[in-house]
Backbone as CSV, one residue per row, in Angstrom:
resi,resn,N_x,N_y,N_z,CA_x,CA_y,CA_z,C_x,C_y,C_z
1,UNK,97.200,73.640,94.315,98.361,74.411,94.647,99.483,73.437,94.989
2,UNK,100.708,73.249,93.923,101.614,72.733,94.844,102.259,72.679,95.723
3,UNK,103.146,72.211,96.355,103.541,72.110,97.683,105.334,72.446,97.261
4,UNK,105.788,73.865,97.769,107.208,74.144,97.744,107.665,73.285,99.285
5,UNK,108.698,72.557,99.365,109.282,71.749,100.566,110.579,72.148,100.626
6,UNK,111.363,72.794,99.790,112.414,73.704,99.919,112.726,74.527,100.558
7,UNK,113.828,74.827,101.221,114.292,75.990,101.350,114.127,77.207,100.336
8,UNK,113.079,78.619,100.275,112.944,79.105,99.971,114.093,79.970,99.167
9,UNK,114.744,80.353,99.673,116.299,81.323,100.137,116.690,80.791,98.892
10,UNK,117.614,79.368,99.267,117.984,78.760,98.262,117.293,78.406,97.040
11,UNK,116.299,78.722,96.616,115.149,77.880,95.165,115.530,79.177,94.620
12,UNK,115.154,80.224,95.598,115.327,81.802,94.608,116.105,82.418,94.784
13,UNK,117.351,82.189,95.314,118.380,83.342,95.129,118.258,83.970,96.116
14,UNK,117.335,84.305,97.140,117.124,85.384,97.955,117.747,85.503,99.370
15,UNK,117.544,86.286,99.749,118.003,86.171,101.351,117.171,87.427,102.274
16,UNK,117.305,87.196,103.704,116.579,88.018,104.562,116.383,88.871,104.465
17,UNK,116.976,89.752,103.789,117.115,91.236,103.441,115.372,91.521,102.276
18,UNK,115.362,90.043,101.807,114.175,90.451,100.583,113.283,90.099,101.195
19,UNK,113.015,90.261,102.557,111.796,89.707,103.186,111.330,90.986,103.282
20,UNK,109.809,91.145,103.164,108.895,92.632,103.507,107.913,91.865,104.701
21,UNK,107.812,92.601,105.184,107.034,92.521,106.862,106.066,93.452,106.211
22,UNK,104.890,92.736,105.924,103.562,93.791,106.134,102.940,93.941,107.179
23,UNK,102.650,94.849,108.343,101.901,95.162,109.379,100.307,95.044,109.426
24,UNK,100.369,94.788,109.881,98.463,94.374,109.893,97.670,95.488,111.535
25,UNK,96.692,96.402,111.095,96.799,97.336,112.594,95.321,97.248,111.648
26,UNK,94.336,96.747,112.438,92.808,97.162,111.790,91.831,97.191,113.196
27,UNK,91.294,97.904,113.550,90.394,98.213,114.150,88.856,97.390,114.563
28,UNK,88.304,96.993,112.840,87.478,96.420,112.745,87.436,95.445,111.738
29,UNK,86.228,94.813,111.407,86.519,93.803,110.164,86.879,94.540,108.775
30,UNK,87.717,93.654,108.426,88.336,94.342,106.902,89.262,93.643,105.991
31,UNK,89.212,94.113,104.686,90.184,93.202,104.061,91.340,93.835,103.953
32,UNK,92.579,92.940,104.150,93.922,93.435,104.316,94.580,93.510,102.880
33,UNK,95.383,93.914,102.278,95.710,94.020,100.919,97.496,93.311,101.636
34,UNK,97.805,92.130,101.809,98.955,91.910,101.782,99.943,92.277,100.404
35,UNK,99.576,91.830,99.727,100.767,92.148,98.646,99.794,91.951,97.135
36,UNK,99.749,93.511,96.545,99.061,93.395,94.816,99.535,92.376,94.103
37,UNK,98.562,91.777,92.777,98.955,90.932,91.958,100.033,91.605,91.299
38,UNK,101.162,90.948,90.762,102.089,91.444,89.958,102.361,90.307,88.791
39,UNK,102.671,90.767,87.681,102.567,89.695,86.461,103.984,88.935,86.516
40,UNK,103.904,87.554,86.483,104.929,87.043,86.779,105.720,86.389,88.207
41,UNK,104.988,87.137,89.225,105.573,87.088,90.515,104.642,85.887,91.611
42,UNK,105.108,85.715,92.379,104.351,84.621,93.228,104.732,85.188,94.875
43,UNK,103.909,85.215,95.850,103.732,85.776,96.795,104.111,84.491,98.027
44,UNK,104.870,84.322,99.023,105.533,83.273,99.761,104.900,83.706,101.140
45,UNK,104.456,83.363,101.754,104.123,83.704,103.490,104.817,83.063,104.228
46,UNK,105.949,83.833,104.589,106.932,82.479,104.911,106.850,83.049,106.793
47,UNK,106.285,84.074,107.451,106.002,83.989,108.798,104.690,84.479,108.963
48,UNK,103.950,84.574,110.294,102.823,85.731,110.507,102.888,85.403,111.984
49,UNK,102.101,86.444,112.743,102.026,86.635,114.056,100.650,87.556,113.958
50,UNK,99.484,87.150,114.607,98.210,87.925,114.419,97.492,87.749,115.674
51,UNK,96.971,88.684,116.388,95.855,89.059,117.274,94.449,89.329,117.560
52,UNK,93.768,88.909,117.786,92.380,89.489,117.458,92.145,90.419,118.661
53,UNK,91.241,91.455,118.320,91.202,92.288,119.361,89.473,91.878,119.848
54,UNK,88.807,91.041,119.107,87.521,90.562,119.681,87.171,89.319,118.966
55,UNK,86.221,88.424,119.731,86.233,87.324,118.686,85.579,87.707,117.170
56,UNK,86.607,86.691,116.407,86.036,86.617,114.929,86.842,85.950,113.903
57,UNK,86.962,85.893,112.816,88.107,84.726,111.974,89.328,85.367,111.316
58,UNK,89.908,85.135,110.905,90.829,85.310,110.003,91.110,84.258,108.874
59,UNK,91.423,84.986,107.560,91.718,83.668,106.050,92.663,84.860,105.207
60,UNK,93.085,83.980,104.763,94.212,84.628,103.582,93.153,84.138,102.220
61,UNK,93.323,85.042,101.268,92.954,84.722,100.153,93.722,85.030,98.921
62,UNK,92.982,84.820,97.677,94.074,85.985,96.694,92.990,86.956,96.187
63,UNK,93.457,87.928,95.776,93.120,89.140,95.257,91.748,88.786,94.757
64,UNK,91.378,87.628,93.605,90.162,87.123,93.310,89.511,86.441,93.802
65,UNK,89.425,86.044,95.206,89.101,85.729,96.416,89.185,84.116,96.457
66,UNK,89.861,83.999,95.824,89.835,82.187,95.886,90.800,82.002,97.258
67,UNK,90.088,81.029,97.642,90.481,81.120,99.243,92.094,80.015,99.763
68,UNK,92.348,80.343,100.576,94.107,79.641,100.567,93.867,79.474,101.973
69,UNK,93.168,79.861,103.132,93.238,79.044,104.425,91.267,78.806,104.690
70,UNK,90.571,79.208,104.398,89.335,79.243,104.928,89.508,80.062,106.090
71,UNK,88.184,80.108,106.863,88.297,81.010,107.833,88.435,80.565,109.070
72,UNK,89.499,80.928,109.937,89.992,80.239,111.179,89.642,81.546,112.258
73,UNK,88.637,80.711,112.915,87.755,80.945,114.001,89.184,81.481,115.984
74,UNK,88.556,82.499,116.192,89.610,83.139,117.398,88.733,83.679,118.358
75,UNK,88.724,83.594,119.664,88.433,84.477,120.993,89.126,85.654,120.966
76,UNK,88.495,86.260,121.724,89.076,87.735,121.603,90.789,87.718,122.458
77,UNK,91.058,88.006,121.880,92.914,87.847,122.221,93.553,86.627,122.285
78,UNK,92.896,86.311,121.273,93.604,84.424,120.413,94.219,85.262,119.192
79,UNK,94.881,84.215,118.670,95.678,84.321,117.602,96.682,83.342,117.078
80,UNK,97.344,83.045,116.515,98.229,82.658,116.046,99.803,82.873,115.554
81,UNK,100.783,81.827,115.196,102.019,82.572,115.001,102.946,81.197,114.204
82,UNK,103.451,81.624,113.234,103.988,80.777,111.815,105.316,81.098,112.149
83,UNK,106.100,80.601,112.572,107.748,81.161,112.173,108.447,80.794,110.951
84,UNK,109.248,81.482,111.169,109.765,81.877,109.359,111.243,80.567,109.507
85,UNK,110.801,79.220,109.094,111.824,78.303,108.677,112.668,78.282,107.208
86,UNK,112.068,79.326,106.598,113.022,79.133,105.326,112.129,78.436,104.209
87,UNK,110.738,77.728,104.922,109.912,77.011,103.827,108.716,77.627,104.189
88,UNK,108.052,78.658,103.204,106.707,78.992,102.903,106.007,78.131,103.311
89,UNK,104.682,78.686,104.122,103.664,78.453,105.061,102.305,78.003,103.972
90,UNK,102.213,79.208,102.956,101.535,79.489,101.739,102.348,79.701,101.145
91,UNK,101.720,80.167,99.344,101.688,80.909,98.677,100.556,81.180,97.477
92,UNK,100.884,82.431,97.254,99.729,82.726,96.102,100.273,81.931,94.754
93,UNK,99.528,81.929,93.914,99.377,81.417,92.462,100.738,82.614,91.855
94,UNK,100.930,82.139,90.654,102.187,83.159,90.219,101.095,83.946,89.435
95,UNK,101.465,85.014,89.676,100.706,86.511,89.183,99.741,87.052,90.059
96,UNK,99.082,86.331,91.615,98.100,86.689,91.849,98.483,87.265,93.613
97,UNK,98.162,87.713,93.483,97.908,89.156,94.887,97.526,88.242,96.490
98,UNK,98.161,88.783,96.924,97.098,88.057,98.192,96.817,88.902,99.672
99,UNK,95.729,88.690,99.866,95.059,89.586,101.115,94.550,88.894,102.314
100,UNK,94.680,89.293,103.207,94.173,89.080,104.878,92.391,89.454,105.062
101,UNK,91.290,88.687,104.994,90.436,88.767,105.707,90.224,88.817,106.971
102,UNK,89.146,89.936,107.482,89.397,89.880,109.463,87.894,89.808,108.910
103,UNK,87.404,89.061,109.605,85.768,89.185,109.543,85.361,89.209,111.396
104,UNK,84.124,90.143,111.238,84.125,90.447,113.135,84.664,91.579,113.208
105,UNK,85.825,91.279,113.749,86.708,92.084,114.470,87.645,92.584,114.230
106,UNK,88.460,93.122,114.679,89.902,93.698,114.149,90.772,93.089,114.627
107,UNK,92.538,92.863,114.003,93.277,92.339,114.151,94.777,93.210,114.236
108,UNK,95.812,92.485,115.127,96.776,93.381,114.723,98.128,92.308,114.777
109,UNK,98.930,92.599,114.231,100.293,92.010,114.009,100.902,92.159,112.422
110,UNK,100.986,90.971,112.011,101.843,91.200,110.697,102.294,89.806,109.916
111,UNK,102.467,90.137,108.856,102.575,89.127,107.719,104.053,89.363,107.296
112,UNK,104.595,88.613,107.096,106.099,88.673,106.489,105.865,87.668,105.154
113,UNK,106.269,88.424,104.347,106.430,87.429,102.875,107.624,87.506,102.234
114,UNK,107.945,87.021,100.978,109.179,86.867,100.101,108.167,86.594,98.554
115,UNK,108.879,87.670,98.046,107.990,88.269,96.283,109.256,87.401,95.758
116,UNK,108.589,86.631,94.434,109.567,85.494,93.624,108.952,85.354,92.369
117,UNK,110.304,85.510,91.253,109.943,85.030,90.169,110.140,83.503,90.077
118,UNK,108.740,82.534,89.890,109.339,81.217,90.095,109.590,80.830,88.528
């Protein structure tokens, strides 16, 4: 996977307004559907903010489960938090989908991305 070091905004034309905030509210372990594959498109994680509500991991993957963080291990009300600098954290492959694993437990917060034709 290469490495975007850019300002996002600026590479694609975009601005704040094209950011989608996906919410993440799961109960128990489950897979999150952040954003479907779309042909052509590439998926940016440019913030997240996540909670666990008991211990267990969290990983981003893509749709065909090829994995993009492995699974990062949490106590129950650990979590993590990415702020949104303008340079993608991740991203998916161009065309491919990407989803939130909670394994364990349930999680709650949210994923913010930016959809790009690169």
């Amino acid at each position: 996977m290469a490495i975007l070091a850019t300002n996002a905004f600026e590479t694609y034309g975009k601005t704040l307004e094209d950011l989608e905030v996906v919410p993440v509210n799961e109960a128990a372990a489950a897979v999150v559907a952040i954003k479907a594959a779309a042909s052509g498109k590439k998926v940016l994680v440019m913030a997240v903010g996540l909670t666990m509500r008991a211990a267990g991991t969290l990983s981003f993957r893509l749709i065909d489960n090829t994995v993009i963080t492995g699974p990062m291990e949490f106590v129950e009300g650990g979590g993590f938090a990415l702020a949104n600098t303008g340079v993608p954290h991740f991203f998916s492959t161009t065309g491919g989908g990407l989803e939130l694993s909670i394994g364990v437990s349930g999680a709650d917060g949210f994923v913010t991305i930016l959809e790009v034709q690169p």
